[in-house]
Backbone and ligand atoms as CSV (ligand in chain L), in Angstrom:
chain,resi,resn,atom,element,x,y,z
A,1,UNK,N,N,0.850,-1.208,0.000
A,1,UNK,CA,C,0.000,0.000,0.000
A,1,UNK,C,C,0.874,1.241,0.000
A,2,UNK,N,N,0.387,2.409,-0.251
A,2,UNK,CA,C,1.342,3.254,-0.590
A,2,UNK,C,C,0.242,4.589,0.035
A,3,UNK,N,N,1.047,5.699,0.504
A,3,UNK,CA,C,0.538,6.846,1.160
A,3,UNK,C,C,0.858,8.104,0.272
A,4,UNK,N,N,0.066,8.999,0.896
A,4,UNK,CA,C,0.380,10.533,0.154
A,4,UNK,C,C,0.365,11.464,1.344
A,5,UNK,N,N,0.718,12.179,1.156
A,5,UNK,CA,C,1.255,13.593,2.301
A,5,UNK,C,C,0.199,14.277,1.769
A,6,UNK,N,N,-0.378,14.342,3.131
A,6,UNK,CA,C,-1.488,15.302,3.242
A,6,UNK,C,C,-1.194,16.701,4.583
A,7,UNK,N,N,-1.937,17.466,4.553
A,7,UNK,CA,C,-1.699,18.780,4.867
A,7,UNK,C,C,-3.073,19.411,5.591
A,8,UNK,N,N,-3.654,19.460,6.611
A,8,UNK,CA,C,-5.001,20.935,6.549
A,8,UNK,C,C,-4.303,21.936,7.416
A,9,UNK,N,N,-4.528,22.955,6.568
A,9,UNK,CA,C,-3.579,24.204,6.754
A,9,UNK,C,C,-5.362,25.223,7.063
A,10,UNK,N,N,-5.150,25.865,8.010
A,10,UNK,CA,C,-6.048,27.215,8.583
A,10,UNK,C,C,-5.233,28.563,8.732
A,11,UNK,N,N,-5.620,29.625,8.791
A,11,UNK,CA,C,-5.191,30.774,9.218
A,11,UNK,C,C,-4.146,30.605,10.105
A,12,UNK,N,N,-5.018,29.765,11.359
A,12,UNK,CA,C,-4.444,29.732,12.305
A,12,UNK,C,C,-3.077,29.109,12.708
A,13,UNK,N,N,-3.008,28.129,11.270
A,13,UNK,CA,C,-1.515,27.451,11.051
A,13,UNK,C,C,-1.946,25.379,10.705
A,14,UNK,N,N,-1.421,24.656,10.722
A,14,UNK,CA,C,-1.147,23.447,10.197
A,14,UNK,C,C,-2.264,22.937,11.775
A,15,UNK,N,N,-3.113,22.394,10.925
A,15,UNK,CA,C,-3.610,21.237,11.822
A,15,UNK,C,C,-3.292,19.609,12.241
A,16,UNK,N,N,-2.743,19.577,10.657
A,16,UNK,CA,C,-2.771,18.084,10.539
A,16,UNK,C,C,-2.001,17.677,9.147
A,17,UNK,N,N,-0.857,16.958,9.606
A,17,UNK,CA,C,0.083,16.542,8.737
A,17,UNK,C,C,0.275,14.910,8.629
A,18,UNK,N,N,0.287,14.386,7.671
A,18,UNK,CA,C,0.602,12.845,7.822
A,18,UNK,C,C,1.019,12.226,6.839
A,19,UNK,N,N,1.535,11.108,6.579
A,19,UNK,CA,C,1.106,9.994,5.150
A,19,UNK,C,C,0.172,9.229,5.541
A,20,UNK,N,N,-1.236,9.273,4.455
A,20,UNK,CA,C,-2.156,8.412,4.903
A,20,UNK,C,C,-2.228,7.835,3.488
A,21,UNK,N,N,-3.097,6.660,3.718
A,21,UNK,CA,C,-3.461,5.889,2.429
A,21,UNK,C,C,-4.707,6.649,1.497
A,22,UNK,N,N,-5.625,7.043,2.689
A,22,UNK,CA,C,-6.638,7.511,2.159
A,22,UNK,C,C,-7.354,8.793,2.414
A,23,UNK,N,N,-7.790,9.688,1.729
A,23,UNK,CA,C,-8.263,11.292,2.383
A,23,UNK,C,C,-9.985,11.402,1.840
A,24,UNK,N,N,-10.807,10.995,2.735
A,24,UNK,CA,C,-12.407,10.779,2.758
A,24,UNK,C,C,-12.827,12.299,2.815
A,25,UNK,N,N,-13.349,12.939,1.850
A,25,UNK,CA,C,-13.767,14.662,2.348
A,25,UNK,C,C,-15.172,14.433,1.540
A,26,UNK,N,N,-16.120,15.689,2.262
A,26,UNK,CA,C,-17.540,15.794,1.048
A,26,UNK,C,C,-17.342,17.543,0.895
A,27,UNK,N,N,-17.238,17.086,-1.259
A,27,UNK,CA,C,-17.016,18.128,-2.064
A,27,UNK,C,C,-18.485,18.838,-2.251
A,28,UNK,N,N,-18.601,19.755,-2.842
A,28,UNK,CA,C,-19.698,20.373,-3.369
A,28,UNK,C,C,-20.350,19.324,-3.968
A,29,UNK,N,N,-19.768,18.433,-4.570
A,29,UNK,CA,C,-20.330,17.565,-5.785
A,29,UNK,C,C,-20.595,16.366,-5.100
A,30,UNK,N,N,-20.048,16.242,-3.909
A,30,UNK,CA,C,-19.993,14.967,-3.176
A,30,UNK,C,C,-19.330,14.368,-2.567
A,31,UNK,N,N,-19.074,13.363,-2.168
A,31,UNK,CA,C,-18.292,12.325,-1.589
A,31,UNK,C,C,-16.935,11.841,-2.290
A,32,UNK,N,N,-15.725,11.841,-1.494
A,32,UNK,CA,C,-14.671,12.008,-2.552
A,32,UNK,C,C,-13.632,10.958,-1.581
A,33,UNK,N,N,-13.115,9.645,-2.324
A,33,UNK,CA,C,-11.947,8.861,-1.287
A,33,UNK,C,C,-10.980,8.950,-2.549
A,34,UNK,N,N,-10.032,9.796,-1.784
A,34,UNK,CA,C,-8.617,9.743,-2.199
A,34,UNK,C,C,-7.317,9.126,-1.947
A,35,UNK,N,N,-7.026,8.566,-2.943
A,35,UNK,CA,C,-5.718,7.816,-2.764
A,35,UNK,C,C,-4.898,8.047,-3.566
A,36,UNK,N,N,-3.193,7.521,-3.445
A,36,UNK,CA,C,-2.541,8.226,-3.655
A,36,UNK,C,C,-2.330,7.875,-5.310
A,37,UNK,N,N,-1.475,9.024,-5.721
A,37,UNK,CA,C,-1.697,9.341,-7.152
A,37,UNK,C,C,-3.058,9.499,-8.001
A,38,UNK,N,N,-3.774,10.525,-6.999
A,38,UNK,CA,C,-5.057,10.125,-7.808
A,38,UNK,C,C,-4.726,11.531,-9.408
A,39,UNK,N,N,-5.424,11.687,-9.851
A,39,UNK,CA,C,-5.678,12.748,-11.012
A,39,UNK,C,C,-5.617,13.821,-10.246
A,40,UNK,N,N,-4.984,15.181,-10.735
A,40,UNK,CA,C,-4.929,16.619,-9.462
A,40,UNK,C,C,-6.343,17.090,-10.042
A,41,UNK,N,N,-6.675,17.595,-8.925
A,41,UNK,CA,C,-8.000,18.369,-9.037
A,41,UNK,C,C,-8.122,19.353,-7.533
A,42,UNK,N,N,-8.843,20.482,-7.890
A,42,UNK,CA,C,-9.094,21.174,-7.032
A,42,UNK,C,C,-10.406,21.504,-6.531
A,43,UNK,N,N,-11.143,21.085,-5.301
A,43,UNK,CA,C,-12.345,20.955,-5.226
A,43,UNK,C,C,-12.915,21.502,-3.666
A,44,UNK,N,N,-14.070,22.601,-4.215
A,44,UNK,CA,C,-14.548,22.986,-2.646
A,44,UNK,C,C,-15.312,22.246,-1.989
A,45,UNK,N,N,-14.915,22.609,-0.659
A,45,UNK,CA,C,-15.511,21.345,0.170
A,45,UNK,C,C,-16.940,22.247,0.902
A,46,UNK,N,N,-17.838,21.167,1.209
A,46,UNK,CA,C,-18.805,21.161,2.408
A,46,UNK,C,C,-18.173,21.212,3.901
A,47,UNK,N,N,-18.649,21.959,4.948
A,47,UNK,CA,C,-18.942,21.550,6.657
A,47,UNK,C,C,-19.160,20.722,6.486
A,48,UNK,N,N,-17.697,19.543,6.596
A,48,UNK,CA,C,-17.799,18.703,6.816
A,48,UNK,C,C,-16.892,18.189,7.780
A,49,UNK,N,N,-17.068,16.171,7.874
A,49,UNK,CA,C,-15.392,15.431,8.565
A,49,UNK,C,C,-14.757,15.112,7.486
A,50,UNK,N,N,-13.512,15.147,7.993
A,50,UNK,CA,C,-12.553,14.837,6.896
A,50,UNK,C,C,-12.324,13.279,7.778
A,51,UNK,N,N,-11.636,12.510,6.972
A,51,UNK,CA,C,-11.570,10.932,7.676
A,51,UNK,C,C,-10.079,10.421,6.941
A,52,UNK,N,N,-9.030,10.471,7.828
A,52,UNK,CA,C,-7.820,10.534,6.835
A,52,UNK,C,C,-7.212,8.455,7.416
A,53,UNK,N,N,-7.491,7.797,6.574
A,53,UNK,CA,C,-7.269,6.506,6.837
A,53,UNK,C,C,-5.781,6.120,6.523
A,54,UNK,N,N,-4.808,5.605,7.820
A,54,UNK,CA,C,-3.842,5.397,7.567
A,54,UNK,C,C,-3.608,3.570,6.965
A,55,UNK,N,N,-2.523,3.249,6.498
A,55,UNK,CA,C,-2.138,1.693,5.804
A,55,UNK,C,C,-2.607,0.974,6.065
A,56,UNK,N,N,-2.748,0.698,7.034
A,56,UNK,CA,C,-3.961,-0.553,7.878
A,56,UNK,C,C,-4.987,-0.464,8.500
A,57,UNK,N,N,-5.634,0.711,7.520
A,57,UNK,CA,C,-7.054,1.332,7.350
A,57,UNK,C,C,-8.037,1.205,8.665
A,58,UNK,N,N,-7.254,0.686,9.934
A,58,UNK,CA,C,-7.788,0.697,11.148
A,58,UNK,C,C,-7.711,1.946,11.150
A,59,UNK,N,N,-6.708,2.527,11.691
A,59,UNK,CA,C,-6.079,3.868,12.418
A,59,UNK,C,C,-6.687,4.969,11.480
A,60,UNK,N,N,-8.052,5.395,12.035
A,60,UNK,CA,C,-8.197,6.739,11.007
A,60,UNK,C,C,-8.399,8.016,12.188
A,61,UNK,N,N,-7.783,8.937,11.344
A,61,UNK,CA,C,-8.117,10.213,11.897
A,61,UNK,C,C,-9.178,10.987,11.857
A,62,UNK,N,N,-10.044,11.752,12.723
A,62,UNK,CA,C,-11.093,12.694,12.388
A,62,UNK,C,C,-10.461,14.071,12.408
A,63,UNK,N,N,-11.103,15.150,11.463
A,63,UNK,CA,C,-10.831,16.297,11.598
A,63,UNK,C,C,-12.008,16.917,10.861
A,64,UNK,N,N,-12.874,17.654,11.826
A,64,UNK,CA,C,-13.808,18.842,11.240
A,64,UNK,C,C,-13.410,19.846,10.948
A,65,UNK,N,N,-14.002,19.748,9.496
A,65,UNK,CA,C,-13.358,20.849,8.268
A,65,UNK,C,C,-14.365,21.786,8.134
A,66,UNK,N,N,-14.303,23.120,8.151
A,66,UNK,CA,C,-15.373,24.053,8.108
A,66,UNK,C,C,-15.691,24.913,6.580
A,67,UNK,N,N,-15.616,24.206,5.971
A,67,UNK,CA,C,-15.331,24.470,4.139
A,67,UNK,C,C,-13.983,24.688,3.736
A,68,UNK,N,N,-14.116,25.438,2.926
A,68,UNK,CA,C,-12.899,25.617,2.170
A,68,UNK,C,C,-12.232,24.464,0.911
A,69,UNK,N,N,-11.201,24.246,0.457
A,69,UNK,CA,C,-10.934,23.801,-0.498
A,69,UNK,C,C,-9.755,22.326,-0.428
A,70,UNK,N,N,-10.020,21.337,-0.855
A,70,UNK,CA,C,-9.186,20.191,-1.055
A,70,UNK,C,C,-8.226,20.604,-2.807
A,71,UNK,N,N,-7.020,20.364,-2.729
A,71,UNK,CA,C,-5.790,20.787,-3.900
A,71,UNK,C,C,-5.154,19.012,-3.574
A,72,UNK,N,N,-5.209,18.449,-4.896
A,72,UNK,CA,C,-4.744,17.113,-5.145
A,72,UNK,C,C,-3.563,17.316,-6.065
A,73,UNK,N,N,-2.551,16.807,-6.168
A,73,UNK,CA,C,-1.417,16.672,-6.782
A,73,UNK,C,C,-1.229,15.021,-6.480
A,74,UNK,N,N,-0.413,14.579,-7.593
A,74,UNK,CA,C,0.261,13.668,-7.565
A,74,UNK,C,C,0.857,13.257,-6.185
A,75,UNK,N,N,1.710,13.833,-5.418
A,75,UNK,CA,C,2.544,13.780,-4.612
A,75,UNK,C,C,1.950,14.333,-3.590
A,76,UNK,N,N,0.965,15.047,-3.497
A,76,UNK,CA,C,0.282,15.784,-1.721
A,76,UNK,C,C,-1.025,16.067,-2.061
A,77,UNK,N,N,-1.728,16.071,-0.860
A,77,UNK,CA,C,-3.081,16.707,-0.635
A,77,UNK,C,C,-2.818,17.709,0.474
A,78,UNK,N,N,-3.388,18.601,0.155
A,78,UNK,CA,C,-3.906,20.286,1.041
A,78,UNK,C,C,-5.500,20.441,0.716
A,79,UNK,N,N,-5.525,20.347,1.883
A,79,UNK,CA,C,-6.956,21.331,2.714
A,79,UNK,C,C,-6.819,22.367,3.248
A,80,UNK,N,N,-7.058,23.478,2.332
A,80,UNK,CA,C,-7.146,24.881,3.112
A,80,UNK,C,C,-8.639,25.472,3.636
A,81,UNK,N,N,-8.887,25.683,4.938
A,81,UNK,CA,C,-9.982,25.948,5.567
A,81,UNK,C,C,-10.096,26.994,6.306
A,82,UNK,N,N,-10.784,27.857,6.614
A,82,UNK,CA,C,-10.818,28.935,7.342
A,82,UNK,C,C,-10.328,28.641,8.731
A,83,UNK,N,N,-11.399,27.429,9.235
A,83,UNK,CA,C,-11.126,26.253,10.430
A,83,UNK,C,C,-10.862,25.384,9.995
A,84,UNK,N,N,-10.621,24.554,11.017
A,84,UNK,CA,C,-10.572,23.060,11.185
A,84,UNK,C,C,-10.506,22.529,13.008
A,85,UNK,N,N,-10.232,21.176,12.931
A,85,UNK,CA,C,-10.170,21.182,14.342
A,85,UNK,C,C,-10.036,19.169,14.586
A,86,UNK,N,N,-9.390,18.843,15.020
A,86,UNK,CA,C,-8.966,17.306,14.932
A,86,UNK,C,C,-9.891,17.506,16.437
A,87,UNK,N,N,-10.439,16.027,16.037
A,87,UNK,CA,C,-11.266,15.911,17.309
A,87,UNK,C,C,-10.730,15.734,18.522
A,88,UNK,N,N,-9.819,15.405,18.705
A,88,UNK,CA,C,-9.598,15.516,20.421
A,88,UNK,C,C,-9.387,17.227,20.780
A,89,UNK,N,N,-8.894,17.847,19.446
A,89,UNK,CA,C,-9.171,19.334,19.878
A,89,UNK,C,C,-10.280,19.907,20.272
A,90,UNK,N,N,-11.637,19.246,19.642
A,90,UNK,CA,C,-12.792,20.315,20.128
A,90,UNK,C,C,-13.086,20.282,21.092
A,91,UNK,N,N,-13.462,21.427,21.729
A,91,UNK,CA,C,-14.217,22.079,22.721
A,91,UNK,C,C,-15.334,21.982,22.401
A,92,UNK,N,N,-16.041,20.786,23.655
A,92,UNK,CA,C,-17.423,20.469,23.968
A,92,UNK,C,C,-18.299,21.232,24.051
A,93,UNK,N,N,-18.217,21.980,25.242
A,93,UNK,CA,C,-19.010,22.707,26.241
A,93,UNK,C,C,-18.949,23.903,24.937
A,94,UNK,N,N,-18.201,24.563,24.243
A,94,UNK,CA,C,-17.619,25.941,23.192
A,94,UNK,C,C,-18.949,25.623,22.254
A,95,UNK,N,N,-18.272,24.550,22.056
A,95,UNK,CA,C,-19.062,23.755,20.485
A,95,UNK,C,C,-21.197,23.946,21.039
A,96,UNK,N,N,-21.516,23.478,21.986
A,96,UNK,CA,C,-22.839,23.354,22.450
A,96,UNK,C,C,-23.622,24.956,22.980
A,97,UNK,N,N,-22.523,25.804,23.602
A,97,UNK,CA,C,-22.997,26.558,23.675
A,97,UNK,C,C,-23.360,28.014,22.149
A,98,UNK,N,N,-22.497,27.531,21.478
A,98,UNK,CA,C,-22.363,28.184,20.036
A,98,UNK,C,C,-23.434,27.532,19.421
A,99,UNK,N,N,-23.633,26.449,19.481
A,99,UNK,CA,C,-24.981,25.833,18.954
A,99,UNK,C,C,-26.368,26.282,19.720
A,100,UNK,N,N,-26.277,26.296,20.249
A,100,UNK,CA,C,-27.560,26.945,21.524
A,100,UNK,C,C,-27.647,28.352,21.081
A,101,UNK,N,N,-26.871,29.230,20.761
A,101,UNK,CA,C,-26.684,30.348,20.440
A,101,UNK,C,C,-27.103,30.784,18.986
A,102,UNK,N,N,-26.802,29.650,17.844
A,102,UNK,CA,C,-27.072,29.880,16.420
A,102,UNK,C,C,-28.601,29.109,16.615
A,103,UNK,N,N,-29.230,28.569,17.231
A,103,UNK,CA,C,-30.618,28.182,17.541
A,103,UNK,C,C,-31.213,29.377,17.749
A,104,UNK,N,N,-31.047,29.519,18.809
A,104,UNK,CA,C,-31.634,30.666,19.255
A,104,UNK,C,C,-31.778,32.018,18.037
A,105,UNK,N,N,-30.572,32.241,17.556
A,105,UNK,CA,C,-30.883,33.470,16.415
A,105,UNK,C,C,-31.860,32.811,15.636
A,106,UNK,N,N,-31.638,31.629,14.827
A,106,UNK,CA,C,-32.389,31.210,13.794
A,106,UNK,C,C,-34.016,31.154,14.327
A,107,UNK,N,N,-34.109,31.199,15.533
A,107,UNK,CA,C,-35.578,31.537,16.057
A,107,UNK,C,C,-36.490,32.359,16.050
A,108,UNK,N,N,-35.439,33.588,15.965
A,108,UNK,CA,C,-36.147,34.731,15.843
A,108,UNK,C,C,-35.666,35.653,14.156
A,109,UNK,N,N,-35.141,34.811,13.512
A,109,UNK,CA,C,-34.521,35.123,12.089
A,109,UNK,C,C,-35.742,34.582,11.038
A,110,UNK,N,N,-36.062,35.645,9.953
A,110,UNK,CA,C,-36.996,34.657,9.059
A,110,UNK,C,C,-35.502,34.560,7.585
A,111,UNK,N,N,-35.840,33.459,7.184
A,111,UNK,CA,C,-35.064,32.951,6.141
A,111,UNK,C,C,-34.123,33.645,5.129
A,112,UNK,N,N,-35.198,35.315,5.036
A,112,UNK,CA,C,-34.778,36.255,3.937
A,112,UNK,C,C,-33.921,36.991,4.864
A,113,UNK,N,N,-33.909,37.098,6.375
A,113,UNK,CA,C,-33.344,38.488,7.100
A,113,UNK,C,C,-31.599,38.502,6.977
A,114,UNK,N,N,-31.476,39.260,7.493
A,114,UNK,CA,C,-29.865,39.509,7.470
A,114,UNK,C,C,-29.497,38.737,8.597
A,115,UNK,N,N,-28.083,37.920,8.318
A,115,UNK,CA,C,-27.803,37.565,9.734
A,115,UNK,C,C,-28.346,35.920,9.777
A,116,UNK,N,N,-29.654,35.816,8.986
A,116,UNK,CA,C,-29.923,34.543,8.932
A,116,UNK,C,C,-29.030,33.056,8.724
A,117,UNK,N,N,-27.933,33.749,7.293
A,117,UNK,CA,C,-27.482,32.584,6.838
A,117,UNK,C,C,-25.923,32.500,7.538
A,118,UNK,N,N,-25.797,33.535,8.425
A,118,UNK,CA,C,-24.641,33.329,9.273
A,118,UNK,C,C,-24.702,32.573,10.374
A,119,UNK,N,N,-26.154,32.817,11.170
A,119,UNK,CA,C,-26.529,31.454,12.016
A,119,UNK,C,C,-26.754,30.519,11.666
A,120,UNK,N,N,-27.224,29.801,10.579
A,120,UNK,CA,C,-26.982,28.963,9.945
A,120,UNK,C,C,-25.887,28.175,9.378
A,121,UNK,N,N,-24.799,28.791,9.542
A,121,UNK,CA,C,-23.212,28.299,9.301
A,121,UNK,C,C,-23.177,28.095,10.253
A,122,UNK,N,N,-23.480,29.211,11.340
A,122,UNK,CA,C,-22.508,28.917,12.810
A,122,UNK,C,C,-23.322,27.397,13.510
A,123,UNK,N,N,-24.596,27.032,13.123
A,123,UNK,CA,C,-25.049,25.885,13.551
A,123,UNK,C,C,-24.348,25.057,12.917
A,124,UNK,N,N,-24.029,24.777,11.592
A,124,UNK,CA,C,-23.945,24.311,11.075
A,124,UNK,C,C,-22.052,23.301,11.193
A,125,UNK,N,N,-21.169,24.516,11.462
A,125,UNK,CA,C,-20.211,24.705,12.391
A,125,UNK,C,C,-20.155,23.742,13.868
A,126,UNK,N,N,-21.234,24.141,14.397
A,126,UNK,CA,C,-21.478,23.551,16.395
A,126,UNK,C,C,-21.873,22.295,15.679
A,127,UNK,N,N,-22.628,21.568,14.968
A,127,UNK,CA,C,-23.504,20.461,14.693
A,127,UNK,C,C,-22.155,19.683,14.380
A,128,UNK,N,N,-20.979,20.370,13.284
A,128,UNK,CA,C,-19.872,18.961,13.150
A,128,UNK,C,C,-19.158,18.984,14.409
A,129,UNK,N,N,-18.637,20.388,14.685
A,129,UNK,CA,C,-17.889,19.991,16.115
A,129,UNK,C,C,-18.443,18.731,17.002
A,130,UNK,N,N,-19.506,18.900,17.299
A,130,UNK,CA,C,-20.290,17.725,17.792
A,130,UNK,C,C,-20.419,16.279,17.451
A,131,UNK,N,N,-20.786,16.160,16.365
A,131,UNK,CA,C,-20.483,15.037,15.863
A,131,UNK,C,C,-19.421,14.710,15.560
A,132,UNK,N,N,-18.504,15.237,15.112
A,132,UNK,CA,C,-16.994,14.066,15.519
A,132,UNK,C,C,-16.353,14.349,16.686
A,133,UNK,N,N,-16.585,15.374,17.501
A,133,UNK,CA,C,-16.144,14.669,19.045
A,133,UNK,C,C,-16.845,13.734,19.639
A,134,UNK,N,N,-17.802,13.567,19.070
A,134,UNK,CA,C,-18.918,11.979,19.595
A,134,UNK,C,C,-18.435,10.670,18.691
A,135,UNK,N,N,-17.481,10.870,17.723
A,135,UNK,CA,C,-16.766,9.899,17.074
A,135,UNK,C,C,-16.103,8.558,17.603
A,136,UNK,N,N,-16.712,7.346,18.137
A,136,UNK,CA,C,-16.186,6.623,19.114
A,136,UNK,C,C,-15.140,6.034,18.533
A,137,UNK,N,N,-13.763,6.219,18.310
A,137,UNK,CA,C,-12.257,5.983,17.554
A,137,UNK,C,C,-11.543,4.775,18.367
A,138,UNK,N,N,-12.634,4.171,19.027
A,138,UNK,CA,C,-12.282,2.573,19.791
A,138,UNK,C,C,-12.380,1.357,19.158
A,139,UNK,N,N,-13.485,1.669,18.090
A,139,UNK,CA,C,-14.219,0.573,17.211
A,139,UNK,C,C,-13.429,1.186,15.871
A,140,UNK,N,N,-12.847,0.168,15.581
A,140,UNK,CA,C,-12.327,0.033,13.788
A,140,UNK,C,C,-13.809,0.012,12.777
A,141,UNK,N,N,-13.161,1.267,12.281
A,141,UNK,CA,C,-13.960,1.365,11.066
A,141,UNK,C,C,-14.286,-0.174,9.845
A,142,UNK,N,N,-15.369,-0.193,9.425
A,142,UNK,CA,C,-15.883,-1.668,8.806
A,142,UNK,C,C,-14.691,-1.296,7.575
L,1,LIG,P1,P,-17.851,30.140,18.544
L,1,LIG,O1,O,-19.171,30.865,18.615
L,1,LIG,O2,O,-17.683,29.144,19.674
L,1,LIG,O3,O,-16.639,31.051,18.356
L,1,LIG,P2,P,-17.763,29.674,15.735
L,1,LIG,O4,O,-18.320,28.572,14.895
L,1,LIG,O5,O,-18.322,31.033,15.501
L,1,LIG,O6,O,-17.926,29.229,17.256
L,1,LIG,P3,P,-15.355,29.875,14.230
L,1,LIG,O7,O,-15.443,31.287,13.770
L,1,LIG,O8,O,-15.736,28.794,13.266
L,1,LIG,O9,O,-16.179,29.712,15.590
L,1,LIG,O10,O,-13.870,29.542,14.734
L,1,LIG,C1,C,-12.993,30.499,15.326
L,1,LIG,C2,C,-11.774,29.752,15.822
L,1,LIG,O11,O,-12.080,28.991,16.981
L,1,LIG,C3,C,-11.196,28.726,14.810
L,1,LIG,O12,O,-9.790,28.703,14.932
L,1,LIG,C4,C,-11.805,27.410,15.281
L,1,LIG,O13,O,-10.970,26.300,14.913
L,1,LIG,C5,C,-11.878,27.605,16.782
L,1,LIG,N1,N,-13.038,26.920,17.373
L,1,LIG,C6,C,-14.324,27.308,17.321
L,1,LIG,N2,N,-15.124,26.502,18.031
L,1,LIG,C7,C,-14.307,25.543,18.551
L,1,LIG,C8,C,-14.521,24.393,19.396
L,1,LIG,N3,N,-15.739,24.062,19.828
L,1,LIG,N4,N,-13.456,23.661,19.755
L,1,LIG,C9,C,-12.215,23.975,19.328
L,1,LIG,N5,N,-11.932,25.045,18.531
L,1,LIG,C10,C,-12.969,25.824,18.155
């Protein structure tokens, strides 16, 4: 089996560096498993998990990706994202109360108002934090 150097790079600096076998992201277009030497392409991503599967496709990594763009080359993958956040990084309690918070606007927001579709990210944001820190990484993936 053979790996590719992957990269998610934020503002804030390098999240996550590795050789993995495989880089699982959802594009605009969809669902995308990358391996190495695939065709280069450059593709924006969804709020999504990224799922980076190392050689013995037990050992995978989570990392919530908050859009932005996957860059394929021959030789590397980069994810550039505004955020990101490898799950043992997120903040629980951050993540729930930011969600409680983009609820709440969207409550009193009608669909067309201003402000609407920013609570709507920011839920959208709290909802992955959440779900892959609830990622149980004890049980090998099928
Ligand atoms: P909040 O209201 O809690 O700030 P947000 O969705 O508005 O949430 P972002 O603007 O997406 O926050 O992120 C700002 C910075 O904080 C980014 O670097 C992001 O990785 C980090 N961050 C935000 N929420 C969390 C969290 N729950 N755990 C860890 N890092 C977080």
């Amino acid at each position: 089996m053979s790996t590719v150097h992957t990269d998610i790079v934020t503002p804030a600096g390098k999240v996550y560096e590795g050789d993995v076998h495989m880089v699982c992201v959802r594009s605009k277009d969809g669902e995308l498993g990358i391996l190495p030497n695939h065709l280069p392409i450059v593709a924006p991503l969804e709020i999504a998990l990224v799922r980076l599967k190392h050689e013995d496709e037990k050992i995978v990594d989570y990392v919530a990706v908050h859009g932005g763009f996957i860059q394929v080359s021959r030789k590397s993958i980069t994810i550039l994202s505004e955020a990101a956040e490898l799950k043992a990084d997120i903040d629980v309690a951050r993540a729930e109360k930011a969600k409680a918070e983009a609820e709440e606007q969207l409550n009193t927001l009608h669909e067309t108002s201003e402000g609407y579709e920013e609570a709507h990210l920011k839920l959208k944001r709290s909802e992955l934090r959440l779900s892959t820190a609830a990622i149980d990484d004890s049980i090998p993936e099928a």
